[in-house]
C-alpha positions as CSV (number, residue, x, y, z in Angstrom):
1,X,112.7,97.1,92.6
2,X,111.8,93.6,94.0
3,X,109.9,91.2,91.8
4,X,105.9,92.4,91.8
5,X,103.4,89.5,92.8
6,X,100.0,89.4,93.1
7,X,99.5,90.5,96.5
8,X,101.1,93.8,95.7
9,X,98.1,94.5,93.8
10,X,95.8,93.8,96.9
11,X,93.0,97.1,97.3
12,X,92.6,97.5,100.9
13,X,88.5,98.4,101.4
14,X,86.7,99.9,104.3
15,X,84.2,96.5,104.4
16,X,81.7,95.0,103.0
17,X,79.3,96.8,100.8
18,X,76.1,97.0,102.2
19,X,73.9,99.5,100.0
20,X,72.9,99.4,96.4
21,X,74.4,101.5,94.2
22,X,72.0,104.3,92.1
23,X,73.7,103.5,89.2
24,X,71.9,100.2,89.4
25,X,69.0,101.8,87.5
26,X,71.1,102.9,84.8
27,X,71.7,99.0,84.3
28,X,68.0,98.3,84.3
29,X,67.0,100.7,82.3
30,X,69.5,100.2,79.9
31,X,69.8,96.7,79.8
32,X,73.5,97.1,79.6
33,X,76.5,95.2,81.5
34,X,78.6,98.3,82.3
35,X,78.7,97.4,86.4
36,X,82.1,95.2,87.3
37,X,83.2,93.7,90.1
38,X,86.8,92.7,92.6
39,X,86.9,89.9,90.3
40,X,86.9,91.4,87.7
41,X,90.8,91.9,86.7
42,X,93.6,92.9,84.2
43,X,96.6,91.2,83.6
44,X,99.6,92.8,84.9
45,X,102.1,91.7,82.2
46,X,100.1,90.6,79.1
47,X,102.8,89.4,76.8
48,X,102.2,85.8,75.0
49,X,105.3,84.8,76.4
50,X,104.3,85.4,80.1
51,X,100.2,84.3,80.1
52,X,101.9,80.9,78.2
53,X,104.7,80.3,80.9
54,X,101.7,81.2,83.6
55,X,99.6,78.2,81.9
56,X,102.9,75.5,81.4
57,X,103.3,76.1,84.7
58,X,99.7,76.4,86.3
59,X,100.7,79.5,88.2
60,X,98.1,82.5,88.5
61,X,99.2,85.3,86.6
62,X,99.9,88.5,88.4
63,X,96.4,90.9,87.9
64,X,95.3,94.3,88.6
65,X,91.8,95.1,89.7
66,X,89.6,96.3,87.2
67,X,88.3,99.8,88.3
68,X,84.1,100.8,87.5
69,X,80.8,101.0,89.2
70,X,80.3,98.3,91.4
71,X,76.5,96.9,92.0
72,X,76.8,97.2,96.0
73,X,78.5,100.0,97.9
74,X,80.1,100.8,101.3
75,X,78.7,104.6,102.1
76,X,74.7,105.3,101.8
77,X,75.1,107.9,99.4
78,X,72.3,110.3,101.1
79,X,74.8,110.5,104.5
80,X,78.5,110.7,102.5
81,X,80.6,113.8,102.9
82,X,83.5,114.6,100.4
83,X,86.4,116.6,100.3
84,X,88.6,117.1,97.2
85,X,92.4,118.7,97.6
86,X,94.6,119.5,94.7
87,X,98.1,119.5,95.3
88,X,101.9,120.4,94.2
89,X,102.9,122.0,90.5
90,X,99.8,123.1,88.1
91,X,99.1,120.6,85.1
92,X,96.5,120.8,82.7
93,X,93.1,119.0,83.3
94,X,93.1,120.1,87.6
95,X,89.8,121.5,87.0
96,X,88.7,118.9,84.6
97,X,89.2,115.9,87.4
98,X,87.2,118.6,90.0
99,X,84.6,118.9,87.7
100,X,84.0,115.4,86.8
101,X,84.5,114.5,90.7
102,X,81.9,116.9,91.7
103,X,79.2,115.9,88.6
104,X,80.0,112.1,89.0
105,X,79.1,112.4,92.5
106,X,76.2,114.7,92.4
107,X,74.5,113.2,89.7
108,X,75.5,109.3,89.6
109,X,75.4,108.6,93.4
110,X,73.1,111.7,95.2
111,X,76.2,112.9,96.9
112,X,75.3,116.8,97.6
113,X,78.2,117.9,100.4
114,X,81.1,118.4,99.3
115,X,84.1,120.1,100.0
116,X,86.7,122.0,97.8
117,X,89.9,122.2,100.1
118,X,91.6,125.5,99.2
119,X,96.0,125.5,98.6
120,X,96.7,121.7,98.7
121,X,97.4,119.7,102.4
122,X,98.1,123.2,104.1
123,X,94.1,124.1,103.4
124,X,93.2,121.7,106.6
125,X,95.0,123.2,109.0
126,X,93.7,125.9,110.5
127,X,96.2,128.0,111.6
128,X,96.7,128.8,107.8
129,X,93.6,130.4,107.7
130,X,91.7,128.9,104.5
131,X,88.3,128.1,105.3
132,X,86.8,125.2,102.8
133,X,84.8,125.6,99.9
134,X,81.6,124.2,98.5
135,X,81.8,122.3,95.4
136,X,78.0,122.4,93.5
137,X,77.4,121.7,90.2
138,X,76.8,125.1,89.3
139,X,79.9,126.1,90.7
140,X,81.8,123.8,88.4
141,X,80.2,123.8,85.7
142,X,82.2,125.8,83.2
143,X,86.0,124.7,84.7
144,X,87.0,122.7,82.4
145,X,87.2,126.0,79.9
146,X,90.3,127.0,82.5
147,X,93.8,126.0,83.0
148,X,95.5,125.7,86.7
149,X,93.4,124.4,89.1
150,X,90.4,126.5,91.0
151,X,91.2,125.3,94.7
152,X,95.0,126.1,94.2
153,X,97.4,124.2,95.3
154,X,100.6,124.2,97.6
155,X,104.2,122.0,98.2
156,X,105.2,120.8,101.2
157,X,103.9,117.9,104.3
158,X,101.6,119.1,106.8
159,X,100.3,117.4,110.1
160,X,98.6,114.1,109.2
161,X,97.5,114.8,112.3
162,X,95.6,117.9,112.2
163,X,94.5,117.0,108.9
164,X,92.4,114.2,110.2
165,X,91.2,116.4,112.8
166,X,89.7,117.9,109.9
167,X,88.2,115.5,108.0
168,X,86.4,114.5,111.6
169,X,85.2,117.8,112.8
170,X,83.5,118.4,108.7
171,X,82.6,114.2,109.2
172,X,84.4,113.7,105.5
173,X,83.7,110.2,104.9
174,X,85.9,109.8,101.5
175,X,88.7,112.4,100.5
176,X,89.8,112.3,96.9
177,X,93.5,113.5,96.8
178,X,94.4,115.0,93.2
179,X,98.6,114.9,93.3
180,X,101.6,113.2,92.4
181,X,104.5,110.9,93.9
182,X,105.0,113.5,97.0
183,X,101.4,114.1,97.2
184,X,100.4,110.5,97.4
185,X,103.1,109.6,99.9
186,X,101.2,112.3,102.3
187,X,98.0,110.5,101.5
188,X,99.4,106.8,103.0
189,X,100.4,108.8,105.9
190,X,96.6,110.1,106.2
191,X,95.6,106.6,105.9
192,X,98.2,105.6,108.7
193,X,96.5,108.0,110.7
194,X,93.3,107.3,110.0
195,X,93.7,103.5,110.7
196,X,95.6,104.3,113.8
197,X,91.9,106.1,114.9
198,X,90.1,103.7,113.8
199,X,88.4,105.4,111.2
200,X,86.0,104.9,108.5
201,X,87.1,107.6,106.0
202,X,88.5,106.8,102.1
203,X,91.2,108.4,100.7
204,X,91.1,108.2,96.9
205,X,94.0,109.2,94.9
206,X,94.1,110.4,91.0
207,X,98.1,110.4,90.3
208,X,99.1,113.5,88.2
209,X,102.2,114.2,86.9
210,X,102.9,116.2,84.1
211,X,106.2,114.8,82.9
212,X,104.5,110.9,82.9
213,X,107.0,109.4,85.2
214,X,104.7,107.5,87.5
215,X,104.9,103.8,86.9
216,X,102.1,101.0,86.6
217,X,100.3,103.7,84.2
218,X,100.1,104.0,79.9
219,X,100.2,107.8,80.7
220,X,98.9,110.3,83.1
221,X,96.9,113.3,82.4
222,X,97.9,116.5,81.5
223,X,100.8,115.0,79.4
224,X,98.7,115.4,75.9
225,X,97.8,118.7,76.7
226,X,101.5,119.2,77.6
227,X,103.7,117.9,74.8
228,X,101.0,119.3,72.4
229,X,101.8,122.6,73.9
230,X,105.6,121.9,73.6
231,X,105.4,121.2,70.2
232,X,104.0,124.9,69.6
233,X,107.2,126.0,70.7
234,X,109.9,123.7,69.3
235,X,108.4,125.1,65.9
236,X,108.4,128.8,67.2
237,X,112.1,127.7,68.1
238,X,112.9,126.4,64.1
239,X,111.5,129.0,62.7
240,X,113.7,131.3,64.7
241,X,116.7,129.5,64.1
242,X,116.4,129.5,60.6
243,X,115.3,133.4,60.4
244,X,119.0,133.6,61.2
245,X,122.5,132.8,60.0
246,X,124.1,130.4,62.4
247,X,120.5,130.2,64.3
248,X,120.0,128.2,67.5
249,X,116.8,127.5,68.9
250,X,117.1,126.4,72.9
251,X,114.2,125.0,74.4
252,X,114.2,124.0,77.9
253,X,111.1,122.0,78.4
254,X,109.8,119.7,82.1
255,X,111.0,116.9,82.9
256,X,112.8,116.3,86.3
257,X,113.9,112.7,86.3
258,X,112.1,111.3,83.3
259,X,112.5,113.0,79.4
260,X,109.2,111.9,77.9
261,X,107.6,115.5,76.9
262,X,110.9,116.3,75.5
263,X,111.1,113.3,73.3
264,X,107.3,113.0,72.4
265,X,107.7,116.8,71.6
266,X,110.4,116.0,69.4
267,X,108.8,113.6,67.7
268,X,105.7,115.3,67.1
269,X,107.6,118.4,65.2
270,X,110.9,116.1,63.6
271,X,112.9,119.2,63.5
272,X,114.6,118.7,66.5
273,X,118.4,118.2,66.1
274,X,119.1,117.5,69.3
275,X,117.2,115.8,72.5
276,X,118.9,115.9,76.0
277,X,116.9,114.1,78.6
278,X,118.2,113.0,82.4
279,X,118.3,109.3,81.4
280,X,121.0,109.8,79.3
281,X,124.0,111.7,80.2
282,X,126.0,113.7,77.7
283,X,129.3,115.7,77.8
284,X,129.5,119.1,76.3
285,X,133.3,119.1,75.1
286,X,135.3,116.5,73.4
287,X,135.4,115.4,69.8
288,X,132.2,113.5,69.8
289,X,130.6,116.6,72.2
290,X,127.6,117.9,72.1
291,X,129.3,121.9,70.9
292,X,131.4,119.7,68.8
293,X,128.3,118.2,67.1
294,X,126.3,121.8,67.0
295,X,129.3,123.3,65.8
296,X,129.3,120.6,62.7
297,X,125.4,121.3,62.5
298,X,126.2,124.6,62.1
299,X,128.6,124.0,59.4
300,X,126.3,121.4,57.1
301,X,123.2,123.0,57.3
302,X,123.3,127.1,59.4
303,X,120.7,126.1,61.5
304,X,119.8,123.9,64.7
305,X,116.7,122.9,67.4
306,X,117.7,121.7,71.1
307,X,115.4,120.6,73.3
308,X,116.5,119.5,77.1
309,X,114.7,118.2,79.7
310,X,114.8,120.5,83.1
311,X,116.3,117.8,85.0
312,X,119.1,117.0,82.0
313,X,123.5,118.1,82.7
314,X,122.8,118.0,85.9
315,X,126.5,116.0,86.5
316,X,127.8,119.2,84.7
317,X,126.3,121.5,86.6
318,X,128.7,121.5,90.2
319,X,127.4,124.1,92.5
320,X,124.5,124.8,90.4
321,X,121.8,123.3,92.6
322,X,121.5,121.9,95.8
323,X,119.1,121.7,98.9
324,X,115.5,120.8,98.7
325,X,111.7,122.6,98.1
326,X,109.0,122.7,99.9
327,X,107.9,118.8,98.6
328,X,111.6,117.7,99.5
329,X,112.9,117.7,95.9
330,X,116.0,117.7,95.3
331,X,116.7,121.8,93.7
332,X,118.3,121.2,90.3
333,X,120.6,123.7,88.8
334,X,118.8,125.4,85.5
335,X,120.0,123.7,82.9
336,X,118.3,125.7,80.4
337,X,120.4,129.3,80.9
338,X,123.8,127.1,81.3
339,X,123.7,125.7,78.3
340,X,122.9,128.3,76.5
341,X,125.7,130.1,78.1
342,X,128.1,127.3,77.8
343,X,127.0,127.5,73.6
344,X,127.4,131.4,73.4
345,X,131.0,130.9,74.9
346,X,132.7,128.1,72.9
347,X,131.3,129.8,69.5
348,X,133.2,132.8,70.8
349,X,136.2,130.8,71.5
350,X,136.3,129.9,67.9
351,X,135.0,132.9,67.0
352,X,132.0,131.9,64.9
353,X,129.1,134.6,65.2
354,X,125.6,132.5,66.1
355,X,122.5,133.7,67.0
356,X,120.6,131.5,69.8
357,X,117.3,131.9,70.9
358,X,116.4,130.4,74.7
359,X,112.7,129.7,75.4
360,X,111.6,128.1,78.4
361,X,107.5,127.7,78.2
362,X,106.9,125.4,81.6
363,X,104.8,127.6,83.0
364,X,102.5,128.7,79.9
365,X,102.4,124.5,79.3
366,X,101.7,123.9,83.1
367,X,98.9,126.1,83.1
368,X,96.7,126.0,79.7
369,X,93.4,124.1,79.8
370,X,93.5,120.5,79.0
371,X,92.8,119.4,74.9
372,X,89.5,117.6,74.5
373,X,91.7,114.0,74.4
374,X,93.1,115.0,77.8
375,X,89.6,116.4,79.2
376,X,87.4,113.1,78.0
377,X,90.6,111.0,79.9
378,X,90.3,113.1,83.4
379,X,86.4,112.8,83.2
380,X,86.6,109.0,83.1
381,X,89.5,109.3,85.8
382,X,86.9,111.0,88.0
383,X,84.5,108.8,87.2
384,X,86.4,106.0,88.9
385,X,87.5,107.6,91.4
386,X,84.5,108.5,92.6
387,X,83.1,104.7,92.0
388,X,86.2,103.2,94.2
389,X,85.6,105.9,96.9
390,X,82.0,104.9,97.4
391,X,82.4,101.3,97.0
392,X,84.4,101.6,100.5
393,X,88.0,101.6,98.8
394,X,91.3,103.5,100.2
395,X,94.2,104.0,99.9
396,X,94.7,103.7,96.2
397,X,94.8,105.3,93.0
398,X,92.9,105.1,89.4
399,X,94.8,104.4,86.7
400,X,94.7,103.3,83.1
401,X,96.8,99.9,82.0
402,X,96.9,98.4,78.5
403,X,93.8,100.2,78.2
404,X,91.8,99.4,81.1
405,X,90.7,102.0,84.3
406,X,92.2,100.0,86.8
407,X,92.6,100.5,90.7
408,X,96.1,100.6,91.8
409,X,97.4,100.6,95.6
410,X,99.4,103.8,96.4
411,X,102.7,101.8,97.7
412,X,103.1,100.5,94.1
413,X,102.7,103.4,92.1
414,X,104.7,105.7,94.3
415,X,107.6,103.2,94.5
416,X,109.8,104.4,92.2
417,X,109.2,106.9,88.5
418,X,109.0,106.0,85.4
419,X,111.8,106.4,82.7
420,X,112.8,106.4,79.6
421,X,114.6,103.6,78.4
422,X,117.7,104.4,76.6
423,X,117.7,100.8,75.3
424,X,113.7,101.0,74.5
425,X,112.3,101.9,71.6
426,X,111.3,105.3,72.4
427,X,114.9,106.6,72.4
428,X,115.7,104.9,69.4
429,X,112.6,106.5,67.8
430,X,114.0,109.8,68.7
431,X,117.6,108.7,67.5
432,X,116.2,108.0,64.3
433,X,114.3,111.4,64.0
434,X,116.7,113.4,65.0
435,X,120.1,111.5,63.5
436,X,121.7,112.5,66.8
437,X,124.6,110.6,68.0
438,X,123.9,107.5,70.4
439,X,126.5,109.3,72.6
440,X,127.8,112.9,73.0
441,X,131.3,112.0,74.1
């Protein structure tokens, strides 16, 4: 990725902010300094090293807009229309970010139409046959108590096109898009569209992704609620492998391209033996392989925990996989049944009697309400949202960084996912914990 400057941070707004906000009275009334304003930023790289080059050599340090309720808005709250569209896999805390979108909105800005767009992008068009639904207070009141998400949700571009059609014919003047890297990618096309028309409509984005691989972020939500949830099962897994001689317990847990419920799973339980994640590849035979290594496991101790990613062996998985979804994904082979496979066969080959146990939870974790950490986090993501979208914003996202709600351009965040390092820390953490080798070879 090319160097990041400060003008990749730039938050495109709809023009100048002509009304005062509601929320002003708050500030009166509580004599309190909780408004901020486009000034008001967050350095991008906040090492000592970096702010003290940035002074040496009197350059302005690359900053991030600091998100909140700004004292002057774009939209007079008694004329804006909303829309809210949930789309691609299920992750806990959907309904939470609904909820807090609907109550921030009703009750903070006077807001009182608002739209619930029903199975993700495809809900706009009509020839799908959804027809929208209203979002009160009342309606949304107890969501937060569910998992999944109560408007649905769906894969797959449709028209930008026909969904601006939409969001003219119902006079939408700020659509809040609740999605991940795919999801957000159909959002800039939206606001292509929308600029192309001329438009005066704000498209809002709150980034989830269970597996916490988009970049610019300290964590998105759902994860939490997810590796919490995975952690349940790695110990169901132990205690399974160790009910039996020569036990294996398999768990396959999410994680396309980036490992980090895996290894925060693993972490969180430390009795994990083994961690295989897509960042670092591993071989299955060999002296130094990974049946080589269970085998010894085996041998020491009669027991052993594995937990792999979903997107993990894919190079050993030829013919496995192939094509694409709905949301253009690549279709990975499933590593989870392989392995387990692969592990039933070579203990045969040597004929060693085991007794493995696969578990593969992804849609139980996917689709369990968010913990109260994770619900207070998509509250305040709402919250922001919802301040950004009336202060005229688009075409961004809310965010947190080094602890700050910030607002972050789509481009940036959807440029390419985050990773685990195999050099960082993280991985060594999990080497550590687990005594696993550096390298199955």
């Amino acid at each position: 990725m090319s160097k990041i400057t400060r003008h990749d941070f730039d938050i495109q707004c709809l023009g100048p902010a002509e009304f005062a906000s509601p929320l002003q009275r708050l500030r009166y009334e509580m004599d309190a300094e909780f408004m901020t304003d486009d000034d008001h930023r967050v350095l991008f790289d906040h090492s000592p090293e970096k702010v003290f080059d940035c002074i040496e050599n009197g350059t302005e340090p690359v900053t991030i807009e600091h998100a909140g309720a700004r004292e002057r808005i774009f939209f007079n709250p008694a004329q804006t229309i909303c829309a809210v569209v949930t789309c691609g896999g299920l992750c806990p805390g959907l309904n939470d970010v609904i909820r807090g979108l609907v109550l921030t909105l009703n009750y903070s800005y006077g807001v009182r139409t608002i739209y619930g767009i029903p199975y993700g992008y495809e809900g706009f068009i009509p020839r799908c046959g959804h027809a929208p639904m209203h979002l009160t207070p009342d309606f949304v009141s107890n969501l937060h108590q569910d998992g999944g998400s109560v408007l649905g949700s769906s894969r797959g571009p449709q028209s930008k096109k026909e969904i601006v059609d939409f969001l003219v014919e119902y006079r939408v003047n700020i659509l809040f898009v609740i999605g991940g890297d795919g999801t957000l990618r159909g959002a800039q096309d939206i606001v292509t569209e929308i600029m192309n028309r001329d438009l005066k409509i704000g498209v809002i984005g709150i980034p989830k992704t269970i597996d916490n691989d988009l970049e610019f972020m300290d964590k998105s939500f759902g994860f939490e609620t997810a590796f919490a949830e995975a952690v349940r099962t790695v110990r169901c897994a132990h205690n399974e492998a160790k009910g039996y001689p020569n036990g294996v317990g398999l768990v396959k847990l999410m994680g396309r391209d980036s490992g980090f419920i895996a290894a925060f799973a693993a972490l969180a339980d430390n009795s994990v033996n083994y961690v295989l994640i897509p960042e670092v590849p591993f071989q299955l035979t060999g002296r130094h392989g990974l049946l080589a290594c269970l085998e010894d496991r085996l041998s020491r101790r009669g027991h052993a925990v594995v937990v792999v990613a979903e997107g993990a062996g894919q190079h050993l998985m030829q013919g496995h996989g192939g094509g694409a979804d709905a949301s253009g994904n690549l279709k990975f082979g499933d590593i989870g049944p392989f392995l387990k496979k692969q592990i039933e066969t070579h203990f045969k080959e040597i004929e060693k009697q085991i007794n493995i146990k696969y578990i593969d939870p992804s849609y139980v974790i996917r689709s369990v309400p968010a913990s109260p950490q994770d619900a207070i986090f998509c509250l305040r993501l709402a919250q922001n949202a919802v301040h950004a979208g009336m202060a005229g914003k688009t075409n961004m996202v809310v965010g947190r960084w080094h602890g700050h709600y910030v607002n972050l351009p789509m481009c940036v965040v959807t440029r390419r996912r985050r990773k685990v390092n195999p050099q960082g820390d993280l991985w060594v953490t999990v080497l550590e914990a687990t005594g696993q080798p550096v390298e199955f070879k």
